[in-house]
N, CA, C and O atoms as a CHARMM CRD file, in Angstrom:
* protein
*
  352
    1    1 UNK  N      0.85000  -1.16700   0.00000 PROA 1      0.00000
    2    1 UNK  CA     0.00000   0.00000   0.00000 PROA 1      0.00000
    3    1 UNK  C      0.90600   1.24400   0.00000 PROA 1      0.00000
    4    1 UNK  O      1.66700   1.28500   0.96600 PROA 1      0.00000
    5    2 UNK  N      1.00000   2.34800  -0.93900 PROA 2      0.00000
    6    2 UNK  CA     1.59900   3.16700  -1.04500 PROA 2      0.00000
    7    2 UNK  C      0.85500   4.49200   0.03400 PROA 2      0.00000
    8    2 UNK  O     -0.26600   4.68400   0.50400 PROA 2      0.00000
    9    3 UNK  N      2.08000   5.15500   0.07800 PROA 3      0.00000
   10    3 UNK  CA     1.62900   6.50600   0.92200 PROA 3      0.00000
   11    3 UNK  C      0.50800   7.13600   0.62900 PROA 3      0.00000
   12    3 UNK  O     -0.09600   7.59700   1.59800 PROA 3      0.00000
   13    4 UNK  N     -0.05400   7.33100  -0.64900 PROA 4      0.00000
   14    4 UNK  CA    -1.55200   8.11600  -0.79500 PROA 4      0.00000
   15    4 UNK  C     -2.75900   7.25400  -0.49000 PROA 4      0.00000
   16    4 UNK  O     -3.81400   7.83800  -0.23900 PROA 4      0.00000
   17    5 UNK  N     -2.72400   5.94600  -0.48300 PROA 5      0.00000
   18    5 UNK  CA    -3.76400   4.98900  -0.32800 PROA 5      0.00000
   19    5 UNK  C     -3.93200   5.23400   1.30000 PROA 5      0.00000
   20    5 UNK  O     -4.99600   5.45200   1.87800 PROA 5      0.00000
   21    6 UNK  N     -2.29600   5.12300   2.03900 PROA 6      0.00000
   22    6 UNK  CA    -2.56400   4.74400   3.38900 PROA 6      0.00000
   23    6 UNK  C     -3.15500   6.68800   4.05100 PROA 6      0.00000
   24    6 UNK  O     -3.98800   6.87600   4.93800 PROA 6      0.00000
   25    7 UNK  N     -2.50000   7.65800   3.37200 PROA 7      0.00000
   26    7 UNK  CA    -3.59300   8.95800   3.76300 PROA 7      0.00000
   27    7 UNK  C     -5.03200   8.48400   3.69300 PROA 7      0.00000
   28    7 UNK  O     -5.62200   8.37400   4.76800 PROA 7      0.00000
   29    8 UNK  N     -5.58800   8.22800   2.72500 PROA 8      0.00000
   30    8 UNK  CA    -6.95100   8.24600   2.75200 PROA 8      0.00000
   31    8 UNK  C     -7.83700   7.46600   3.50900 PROA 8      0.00000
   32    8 UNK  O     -9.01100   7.59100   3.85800 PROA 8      0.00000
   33    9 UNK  N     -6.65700   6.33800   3.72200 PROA 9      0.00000
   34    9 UNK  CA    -7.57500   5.28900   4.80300 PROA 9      0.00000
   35    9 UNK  C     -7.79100   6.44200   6.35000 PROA 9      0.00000
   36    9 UNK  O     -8.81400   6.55100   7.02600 PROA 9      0.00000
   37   10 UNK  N     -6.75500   7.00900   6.50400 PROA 10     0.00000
   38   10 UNK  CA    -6.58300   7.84100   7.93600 PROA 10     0.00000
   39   10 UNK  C     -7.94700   8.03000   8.37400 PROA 10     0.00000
   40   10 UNK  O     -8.46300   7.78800   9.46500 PROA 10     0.00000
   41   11 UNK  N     -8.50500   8.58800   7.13900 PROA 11     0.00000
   42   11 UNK  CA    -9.70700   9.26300   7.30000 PROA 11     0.00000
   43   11 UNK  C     -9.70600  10.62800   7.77000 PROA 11     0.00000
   44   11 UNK  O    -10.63800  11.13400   8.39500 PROA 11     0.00000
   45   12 UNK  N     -8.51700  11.27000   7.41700 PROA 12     0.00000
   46   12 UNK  CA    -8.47600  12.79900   7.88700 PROA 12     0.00000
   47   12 UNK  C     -8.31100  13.69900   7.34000 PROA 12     0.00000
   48   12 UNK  O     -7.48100  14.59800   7.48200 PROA 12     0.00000
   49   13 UNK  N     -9.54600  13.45700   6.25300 PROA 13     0.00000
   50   13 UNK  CA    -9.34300  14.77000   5.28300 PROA 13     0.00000
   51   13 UNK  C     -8.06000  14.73900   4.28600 PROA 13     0.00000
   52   13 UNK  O     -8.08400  15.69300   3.50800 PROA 13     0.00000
   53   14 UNK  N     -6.96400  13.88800   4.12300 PROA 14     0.00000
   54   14 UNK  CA    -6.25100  14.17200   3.70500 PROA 14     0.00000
   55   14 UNK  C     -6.18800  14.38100   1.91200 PROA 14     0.00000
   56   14 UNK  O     -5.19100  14.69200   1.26200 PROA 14     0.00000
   57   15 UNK  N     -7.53600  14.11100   1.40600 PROA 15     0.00000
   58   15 UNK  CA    -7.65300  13.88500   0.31600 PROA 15     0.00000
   59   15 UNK  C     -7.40900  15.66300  -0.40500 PROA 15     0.00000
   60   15 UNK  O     -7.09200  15.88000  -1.57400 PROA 15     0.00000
   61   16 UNK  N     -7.66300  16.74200   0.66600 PROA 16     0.00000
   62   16 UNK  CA    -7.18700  18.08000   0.15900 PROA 16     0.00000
   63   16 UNK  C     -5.98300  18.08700  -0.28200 PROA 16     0.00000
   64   16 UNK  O     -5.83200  18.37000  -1.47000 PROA 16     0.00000
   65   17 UNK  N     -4.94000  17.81700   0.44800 PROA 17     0.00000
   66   17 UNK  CA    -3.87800  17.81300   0.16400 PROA 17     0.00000
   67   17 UNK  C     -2.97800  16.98100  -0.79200 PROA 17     0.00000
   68   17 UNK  O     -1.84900  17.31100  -1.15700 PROA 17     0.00000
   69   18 UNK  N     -3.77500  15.63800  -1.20800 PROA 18     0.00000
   70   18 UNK  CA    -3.17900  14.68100  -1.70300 PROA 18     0.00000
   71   18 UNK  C     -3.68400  15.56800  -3.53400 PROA 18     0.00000
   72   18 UNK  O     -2.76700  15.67400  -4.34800 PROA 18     0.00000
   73   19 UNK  N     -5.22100  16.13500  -3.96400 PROA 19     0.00000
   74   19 UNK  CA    -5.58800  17.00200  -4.76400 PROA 19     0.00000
   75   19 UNK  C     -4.63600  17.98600  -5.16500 PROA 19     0.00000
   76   19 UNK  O     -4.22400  18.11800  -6.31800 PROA 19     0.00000
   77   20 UNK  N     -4.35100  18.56800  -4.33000 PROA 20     0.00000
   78   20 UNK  CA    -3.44400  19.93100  -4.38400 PROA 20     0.00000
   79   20 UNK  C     -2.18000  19.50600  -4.58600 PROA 20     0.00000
   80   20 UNK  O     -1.59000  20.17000  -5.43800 PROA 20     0.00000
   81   21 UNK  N     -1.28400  18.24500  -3.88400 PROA 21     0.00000
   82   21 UNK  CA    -0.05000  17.69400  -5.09000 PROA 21     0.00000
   83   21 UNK  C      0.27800  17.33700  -6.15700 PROA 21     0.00000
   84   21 UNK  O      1.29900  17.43600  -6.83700 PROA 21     0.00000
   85   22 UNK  N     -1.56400  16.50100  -6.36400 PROA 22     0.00000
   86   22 UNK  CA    -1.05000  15.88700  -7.95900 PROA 22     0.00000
   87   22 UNK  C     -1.48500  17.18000  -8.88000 PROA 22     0.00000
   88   22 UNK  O     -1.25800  17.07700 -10.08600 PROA 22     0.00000
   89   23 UNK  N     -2.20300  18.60400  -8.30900 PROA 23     0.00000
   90   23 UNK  CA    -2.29000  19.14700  -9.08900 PROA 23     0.00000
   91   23 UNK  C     -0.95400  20.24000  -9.83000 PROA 23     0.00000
   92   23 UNK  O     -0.84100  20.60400 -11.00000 PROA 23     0.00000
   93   24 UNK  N     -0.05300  20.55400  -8.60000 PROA 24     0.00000
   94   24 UNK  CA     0.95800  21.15300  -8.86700 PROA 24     0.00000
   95   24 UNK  C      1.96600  19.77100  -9.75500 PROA 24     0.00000
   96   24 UNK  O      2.54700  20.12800 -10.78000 PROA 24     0.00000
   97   25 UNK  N      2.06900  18.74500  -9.45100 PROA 25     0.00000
   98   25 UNK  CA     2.76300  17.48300  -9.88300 PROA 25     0.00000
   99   25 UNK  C      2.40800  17.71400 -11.34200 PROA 25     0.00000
  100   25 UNK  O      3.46000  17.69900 -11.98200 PROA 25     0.00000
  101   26 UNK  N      1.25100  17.94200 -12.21600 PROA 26     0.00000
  102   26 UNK  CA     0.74000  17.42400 -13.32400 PROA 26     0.00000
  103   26 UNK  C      0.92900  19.44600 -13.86800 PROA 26     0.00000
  104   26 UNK  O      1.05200  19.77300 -15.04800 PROA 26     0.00000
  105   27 UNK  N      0.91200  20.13300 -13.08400 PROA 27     0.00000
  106   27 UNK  CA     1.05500  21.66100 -13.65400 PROA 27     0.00000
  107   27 UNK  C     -0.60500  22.04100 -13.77800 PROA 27     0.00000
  108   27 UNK  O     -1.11600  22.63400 -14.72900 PROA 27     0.00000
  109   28 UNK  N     -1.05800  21.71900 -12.99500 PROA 28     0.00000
  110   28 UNK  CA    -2.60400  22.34800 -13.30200 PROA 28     0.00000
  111   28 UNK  C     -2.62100  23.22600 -12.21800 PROA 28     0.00000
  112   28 UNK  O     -1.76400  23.41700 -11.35500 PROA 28     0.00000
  113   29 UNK  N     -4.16500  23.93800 -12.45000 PROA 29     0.00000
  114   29 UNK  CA    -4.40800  25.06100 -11.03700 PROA 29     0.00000
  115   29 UNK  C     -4.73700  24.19200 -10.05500 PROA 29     0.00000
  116   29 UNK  O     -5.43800  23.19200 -10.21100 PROA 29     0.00000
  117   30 UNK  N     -4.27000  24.53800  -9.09600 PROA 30     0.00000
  118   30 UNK  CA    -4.79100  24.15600  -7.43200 PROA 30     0.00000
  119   30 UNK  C     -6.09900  24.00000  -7.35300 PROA 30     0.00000
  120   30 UNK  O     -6.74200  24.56100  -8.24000 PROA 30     0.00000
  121   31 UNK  N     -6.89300  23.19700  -6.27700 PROA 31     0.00000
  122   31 UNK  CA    -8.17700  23.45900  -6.01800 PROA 31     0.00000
  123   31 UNK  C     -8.36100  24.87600  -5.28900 PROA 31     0.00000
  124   31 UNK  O     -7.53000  25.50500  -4.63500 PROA 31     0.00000
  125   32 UNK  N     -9.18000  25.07100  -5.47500 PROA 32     0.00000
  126   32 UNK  CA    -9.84800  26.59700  -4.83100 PROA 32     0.00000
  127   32 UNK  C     -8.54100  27.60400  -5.66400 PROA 32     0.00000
  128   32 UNK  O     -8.45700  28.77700  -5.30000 PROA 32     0.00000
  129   33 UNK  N     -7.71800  27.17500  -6.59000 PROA 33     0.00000
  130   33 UNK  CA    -7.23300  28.34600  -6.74400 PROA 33     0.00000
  131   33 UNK  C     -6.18000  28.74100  -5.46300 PROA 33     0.00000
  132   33 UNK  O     -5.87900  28.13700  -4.43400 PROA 33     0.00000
  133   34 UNK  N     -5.70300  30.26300  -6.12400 PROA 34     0.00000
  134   34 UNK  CA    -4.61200  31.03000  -4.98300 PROA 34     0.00000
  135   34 UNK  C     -4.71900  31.42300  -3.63400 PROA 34     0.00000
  136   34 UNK  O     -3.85600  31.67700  -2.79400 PROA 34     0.00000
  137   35 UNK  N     -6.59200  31.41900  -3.57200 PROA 35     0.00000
  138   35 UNK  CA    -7.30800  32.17800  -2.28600 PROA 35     0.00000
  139   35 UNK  C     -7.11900  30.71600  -1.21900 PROA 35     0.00000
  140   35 UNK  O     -6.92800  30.85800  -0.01100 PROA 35     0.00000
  141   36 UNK  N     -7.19000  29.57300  -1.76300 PROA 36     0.00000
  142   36 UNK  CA    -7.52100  28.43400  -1.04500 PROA 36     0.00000
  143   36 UNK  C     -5.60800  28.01100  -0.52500 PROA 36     0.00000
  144   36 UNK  O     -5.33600  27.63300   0.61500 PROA 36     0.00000
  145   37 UNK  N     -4.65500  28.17100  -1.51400 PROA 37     0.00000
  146   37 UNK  CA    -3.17600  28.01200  -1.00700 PROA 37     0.00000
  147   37 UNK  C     -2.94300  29.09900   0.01600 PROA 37     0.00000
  148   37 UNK  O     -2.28400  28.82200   1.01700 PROA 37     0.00000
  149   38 UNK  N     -3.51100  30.51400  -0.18300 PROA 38     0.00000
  150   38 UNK  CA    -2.99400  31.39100   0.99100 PROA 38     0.00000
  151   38 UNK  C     -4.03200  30.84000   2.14400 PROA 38     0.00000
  152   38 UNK  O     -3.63300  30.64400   3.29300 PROA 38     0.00000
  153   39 UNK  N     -4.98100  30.67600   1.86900 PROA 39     0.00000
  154   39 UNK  CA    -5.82300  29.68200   3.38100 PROA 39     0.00000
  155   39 UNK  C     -4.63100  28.84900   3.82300 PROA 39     0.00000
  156   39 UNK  O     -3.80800  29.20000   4.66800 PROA 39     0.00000
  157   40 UNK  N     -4.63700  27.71900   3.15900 PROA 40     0.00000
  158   40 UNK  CA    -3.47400  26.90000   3.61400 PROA 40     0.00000
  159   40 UNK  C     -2.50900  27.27800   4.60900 PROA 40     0.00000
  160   40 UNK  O     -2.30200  26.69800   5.67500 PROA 40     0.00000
  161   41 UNK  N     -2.16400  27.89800   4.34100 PROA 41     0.00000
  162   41 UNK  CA    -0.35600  28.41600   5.07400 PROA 41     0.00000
  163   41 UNK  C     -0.56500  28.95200   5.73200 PROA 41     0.00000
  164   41 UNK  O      0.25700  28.86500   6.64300 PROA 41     0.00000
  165   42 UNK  N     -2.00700  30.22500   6.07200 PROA 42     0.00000
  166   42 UNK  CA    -2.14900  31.13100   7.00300 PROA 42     0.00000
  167   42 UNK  C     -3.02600  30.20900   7.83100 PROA 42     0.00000
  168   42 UNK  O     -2.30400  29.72700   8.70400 PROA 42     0.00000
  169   43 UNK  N     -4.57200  29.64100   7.96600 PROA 43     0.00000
  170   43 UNK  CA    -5.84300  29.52100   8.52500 PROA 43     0.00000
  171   43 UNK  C     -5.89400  30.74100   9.27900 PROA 43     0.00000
  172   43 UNK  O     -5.25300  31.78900   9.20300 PROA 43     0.00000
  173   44 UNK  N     -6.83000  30.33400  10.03300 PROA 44     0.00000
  174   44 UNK  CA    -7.25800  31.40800  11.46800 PROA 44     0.00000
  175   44 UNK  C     -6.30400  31.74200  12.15600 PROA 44     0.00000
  176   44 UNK  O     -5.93600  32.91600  12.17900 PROA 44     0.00000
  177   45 UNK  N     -5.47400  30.41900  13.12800 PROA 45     0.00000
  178   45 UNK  CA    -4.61100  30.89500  13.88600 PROA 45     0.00000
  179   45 UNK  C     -4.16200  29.96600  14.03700 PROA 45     0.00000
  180   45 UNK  O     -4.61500  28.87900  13.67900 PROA 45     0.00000
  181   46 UNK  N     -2.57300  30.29500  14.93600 PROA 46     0.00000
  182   46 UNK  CA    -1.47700  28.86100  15.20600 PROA 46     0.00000
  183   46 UNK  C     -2.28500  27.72300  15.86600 PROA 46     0.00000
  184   46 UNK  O     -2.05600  26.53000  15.67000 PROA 46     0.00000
  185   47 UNK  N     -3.49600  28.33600  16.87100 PROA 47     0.00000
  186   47 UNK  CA    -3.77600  27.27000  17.53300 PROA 47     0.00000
  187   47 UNK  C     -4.53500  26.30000  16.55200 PROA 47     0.00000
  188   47 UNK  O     -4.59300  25.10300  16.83300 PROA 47     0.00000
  189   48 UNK  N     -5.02200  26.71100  15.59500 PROA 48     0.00000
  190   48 UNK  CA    -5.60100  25.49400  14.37800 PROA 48     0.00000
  191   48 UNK  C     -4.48600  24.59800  14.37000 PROA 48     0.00000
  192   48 UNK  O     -4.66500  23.41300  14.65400 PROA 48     0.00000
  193   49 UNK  N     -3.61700  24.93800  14.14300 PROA 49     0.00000
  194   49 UNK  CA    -2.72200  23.56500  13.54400 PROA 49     0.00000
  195   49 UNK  C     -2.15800  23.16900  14.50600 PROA 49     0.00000
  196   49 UNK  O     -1.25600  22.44700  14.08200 PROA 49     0.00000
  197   50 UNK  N     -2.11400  23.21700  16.32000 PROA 50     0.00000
  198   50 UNK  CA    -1.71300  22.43900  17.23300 PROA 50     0.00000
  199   50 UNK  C     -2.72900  21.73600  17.52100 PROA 50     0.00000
  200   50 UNK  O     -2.37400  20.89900  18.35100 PROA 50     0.00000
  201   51 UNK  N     -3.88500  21.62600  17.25700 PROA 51     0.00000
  202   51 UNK  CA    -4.98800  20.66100  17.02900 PROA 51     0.00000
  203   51 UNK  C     -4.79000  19.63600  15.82300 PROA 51     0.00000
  204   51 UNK  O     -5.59900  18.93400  15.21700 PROA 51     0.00000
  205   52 UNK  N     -3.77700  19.76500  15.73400 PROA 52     0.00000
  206   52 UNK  CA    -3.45200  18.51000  14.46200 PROA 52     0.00000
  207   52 UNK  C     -3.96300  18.55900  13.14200 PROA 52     0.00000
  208   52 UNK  O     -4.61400  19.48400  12.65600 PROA 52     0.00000
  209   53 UNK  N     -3.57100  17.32900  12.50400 PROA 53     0.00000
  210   53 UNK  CA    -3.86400  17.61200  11.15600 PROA 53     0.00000
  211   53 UNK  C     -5.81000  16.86800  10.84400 PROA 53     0.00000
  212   53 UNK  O     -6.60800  17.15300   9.95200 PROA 53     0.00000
  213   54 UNK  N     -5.89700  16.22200  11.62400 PROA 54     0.00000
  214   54 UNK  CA    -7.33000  16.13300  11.86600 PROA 54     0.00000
  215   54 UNK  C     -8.36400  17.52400  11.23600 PROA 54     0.00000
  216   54 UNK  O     -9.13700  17.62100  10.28200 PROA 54     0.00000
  217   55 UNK  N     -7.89000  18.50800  12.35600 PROA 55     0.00000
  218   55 UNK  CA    -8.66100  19.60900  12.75000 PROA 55     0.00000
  219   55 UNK  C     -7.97400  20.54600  11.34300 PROA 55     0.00000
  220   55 UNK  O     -8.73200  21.47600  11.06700 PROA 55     0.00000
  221   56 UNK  N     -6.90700  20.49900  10.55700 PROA 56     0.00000
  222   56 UNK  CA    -6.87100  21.12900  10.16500 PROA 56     0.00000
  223   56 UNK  C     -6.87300  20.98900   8.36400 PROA 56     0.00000
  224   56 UNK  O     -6.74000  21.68300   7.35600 PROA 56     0.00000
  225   57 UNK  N     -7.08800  19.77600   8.73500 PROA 57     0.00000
  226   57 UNK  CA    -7.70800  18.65100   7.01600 PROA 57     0.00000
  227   57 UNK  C     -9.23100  19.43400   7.04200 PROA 57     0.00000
  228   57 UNK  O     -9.50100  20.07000   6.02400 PROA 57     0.00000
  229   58 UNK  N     -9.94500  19.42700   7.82300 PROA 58     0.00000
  230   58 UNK  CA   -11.19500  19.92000   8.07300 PROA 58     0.00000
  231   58 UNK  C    -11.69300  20.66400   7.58500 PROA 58     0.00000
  232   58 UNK  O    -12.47200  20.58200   6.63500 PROA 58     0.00000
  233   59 UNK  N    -11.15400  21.98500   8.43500 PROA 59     0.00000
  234   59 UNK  CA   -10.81400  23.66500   7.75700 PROA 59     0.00000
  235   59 UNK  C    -10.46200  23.58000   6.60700 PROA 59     0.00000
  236   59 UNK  O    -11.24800  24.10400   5.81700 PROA 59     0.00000
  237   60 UNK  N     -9.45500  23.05900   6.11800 PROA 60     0.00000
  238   60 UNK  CA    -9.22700  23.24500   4.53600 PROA 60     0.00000
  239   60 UNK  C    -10.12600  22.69600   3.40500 PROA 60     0.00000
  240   60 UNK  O    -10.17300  23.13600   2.25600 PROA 60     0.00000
  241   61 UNK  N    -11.03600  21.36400   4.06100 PROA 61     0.00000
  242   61 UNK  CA   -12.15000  20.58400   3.31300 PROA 61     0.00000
  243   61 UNK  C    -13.19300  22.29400   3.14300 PROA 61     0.00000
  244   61 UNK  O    -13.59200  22.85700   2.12300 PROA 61     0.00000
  245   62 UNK  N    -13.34400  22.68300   4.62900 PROA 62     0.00000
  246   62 UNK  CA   -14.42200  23.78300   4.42800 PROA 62     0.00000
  247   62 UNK  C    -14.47300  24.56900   3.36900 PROA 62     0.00000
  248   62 UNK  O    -15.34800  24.65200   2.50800 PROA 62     0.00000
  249   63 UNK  N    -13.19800  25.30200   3.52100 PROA 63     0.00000
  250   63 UNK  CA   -13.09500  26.29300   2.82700 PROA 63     0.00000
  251   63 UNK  C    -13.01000  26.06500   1.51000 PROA 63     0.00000
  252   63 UNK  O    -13.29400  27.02100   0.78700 PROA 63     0.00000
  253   64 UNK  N    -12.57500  24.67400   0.80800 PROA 64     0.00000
  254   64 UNK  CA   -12.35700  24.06400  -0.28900 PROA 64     0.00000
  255   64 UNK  C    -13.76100  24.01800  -0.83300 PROA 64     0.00000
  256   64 UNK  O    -13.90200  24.28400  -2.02700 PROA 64     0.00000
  257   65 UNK  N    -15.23400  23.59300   0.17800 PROA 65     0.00000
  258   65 UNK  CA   -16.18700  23.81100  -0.74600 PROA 65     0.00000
  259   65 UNK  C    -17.02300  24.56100  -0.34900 PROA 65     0.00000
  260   65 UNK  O    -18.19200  24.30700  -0.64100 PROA 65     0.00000
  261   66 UNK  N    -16.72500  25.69700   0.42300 PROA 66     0.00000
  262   66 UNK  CA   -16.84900  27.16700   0.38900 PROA 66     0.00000
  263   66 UNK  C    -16.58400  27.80600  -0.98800 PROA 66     0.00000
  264   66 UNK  O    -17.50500  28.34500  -1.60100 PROA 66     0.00000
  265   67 UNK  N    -15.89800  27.77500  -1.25500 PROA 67     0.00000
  266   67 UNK  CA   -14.88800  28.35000  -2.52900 PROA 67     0.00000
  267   67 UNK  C    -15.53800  27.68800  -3.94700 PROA 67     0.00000
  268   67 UNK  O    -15.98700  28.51400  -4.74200 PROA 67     0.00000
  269   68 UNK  N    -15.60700  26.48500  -4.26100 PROA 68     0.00000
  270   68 UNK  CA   -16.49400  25.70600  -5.13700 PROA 68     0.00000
  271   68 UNK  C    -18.09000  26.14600  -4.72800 PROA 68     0.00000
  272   68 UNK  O    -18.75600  26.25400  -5.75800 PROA 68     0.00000
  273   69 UNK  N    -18.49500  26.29100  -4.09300 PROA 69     0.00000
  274   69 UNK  CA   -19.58800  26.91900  -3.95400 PROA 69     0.00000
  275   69 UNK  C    -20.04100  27.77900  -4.55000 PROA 69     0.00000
  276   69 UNK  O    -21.14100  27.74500  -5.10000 PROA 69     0.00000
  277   70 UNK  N    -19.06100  28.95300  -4.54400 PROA 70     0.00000
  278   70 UNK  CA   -19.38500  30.54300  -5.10100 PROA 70     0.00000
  279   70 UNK  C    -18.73900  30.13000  -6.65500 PROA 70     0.00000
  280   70 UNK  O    -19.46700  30.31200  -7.63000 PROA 70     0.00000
  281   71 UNK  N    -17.53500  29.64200  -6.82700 PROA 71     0.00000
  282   71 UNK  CA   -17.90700  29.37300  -8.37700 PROA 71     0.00000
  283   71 UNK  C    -18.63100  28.80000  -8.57100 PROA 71     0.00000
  284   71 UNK  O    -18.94800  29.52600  -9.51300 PROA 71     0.00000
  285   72 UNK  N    -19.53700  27.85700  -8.61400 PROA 72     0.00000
  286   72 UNK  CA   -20.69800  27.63000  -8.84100 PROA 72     0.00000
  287   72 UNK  C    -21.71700  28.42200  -9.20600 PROA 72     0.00000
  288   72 UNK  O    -22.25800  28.49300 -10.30900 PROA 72     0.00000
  289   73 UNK  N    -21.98200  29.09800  -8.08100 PROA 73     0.00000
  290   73 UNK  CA   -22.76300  30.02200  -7.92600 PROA 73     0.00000
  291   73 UNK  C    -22.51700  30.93700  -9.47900 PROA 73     0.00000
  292   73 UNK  O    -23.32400  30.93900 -10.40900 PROA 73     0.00000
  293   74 UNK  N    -21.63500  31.43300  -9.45700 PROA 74     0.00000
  294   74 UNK  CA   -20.86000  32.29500 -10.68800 PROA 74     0.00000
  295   74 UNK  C    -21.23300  31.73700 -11.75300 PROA 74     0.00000
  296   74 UNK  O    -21.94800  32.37100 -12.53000 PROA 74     0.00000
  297   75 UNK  N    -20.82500  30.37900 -12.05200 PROA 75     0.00000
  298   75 UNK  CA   -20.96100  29.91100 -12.89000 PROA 75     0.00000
  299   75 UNK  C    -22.69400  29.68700 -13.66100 PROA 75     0.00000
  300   75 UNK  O    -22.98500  29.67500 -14.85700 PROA 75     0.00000
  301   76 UNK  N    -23.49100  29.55100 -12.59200 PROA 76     0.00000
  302   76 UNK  CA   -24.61500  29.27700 -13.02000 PROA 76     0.00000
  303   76 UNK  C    -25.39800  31.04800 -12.76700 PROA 76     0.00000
  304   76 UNK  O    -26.56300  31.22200 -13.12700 PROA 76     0.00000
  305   77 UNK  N    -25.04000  31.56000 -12.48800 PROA 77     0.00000
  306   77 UNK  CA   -25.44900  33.43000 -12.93200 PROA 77     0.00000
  307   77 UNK  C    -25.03900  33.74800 -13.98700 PROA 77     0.00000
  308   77 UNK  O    -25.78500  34.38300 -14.73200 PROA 77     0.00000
  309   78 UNK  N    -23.80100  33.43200 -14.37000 PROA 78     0.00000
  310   78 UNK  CA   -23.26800  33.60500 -15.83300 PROA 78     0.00000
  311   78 UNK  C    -23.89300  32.85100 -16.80000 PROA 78     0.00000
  312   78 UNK  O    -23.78500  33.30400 -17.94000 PROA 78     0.00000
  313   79 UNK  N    -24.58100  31.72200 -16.66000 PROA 79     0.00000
  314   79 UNK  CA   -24.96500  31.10100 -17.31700 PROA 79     0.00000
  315   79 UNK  C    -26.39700  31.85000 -18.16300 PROA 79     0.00000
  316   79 UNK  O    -26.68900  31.98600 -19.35100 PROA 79     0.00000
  317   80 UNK  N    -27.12300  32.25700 -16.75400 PROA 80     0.00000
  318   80 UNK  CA   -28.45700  32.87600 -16.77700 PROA 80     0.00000
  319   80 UNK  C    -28.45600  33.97000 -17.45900 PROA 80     0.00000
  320   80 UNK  O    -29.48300  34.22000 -18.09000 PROA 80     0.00000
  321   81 UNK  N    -27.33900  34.90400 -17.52500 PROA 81     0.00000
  322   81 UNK  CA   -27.15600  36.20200 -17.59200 PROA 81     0.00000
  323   81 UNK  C    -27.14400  35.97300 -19.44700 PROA 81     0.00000
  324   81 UNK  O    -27.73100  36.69600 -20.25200 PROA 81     0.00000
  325   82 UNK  N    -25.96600  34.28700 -19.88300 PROA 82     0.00000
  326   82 UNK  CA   -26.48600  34.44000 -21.41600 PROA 82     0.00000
  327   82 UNK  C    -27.46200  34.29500 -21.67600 PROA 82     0.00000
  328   82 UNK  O    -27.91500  34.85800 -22.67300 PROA 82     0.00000
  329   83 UNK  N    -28.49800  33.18200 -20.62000 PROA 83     0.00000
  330   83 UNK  CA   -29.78800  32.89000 -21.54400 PROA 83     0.00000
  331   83 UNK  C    -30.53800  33.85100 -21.83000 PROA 83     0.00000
  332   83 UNK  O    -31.20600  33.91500 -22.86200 PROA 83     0.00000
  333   84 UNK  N    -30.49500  34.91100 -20.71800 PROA 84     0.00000
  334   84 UNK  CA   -31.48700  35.57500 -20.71400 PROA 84     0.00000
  335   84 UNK  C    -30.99400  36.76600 -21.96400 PROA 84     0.00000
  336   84 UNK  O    -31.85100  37.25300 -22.70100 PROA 84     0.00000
  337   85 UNK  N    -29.86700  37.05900 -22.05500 PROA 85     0.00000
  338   85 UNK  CA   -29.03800  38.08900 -23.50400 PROA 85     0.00000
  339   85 UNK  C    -29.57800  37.36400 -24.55000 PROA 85     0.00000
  340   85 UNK  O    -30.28500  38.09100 -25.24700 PROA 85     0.00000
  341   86 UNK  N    -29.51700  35.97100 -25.02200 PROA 86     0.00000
  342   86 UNK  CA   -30.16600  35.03200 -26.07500 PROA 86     0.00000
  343   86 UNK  C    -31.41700  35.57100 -26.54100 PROA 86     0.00000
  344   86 UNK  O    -31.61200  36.06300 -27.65300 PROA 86     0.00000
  345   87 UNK  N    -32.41700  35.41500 -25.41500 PROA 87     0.00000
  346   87 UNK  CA   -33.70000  35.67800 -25.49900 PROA 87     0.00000
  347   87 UNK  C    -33.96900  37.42300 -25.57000 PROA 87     0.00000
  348   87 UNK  O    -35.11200  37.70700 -25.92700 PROA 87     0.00000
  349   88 UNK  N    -33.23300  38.37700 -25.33200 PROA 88     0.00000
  350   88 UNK  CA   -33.75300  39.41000 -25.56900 PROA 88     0.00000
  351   88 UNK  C    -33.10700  39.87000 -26.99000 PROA 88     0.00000
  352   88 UNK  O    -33.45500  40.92900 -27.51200 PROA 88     0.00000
């Protein structure tokens, strides 16, 4: 069993991070983008990450579909915004 199989068994979120390697690995954009890497490195505060990586796989899951959320969101306003240009 290689190292990414045995992250995911953990069960601790680690699947953010394992995303965000193969994406720099392969040269693609990050998930969430630049806003979601400066999350990363900063969070809230030091005490997040002396709560382990548990607590802080978590936070980054959040904010990961926090962030997919509002593009979404974007995405399907933009969408509306042609249909509705189509039709007028």
């Amino acid at each position: 069993m290689d190292l990414r199989d045995q992250l995911f068994l953990a069960a601790e979120n680690w699947d953010v991070w394992i995303r965000w390697y193969e994406a720099i690995l392969e040269g693609r954009p990050t998930p969430g983008g630049a806003e979601l890497d400066i999350y990363r490195v900063t969070l809230e505060s030091e005490a997040d990450w002396k709560k382990g990586s548990a607590h802080v796989n978590a936070l980054i899951m959040k904010k990961e579909e926090e962030i997919a959320g509002r593009s979404d969101s974007q995405k399907s306003a933009g969408a509306t915004q042609d249909a509705l240009k189509t039709l007028l």
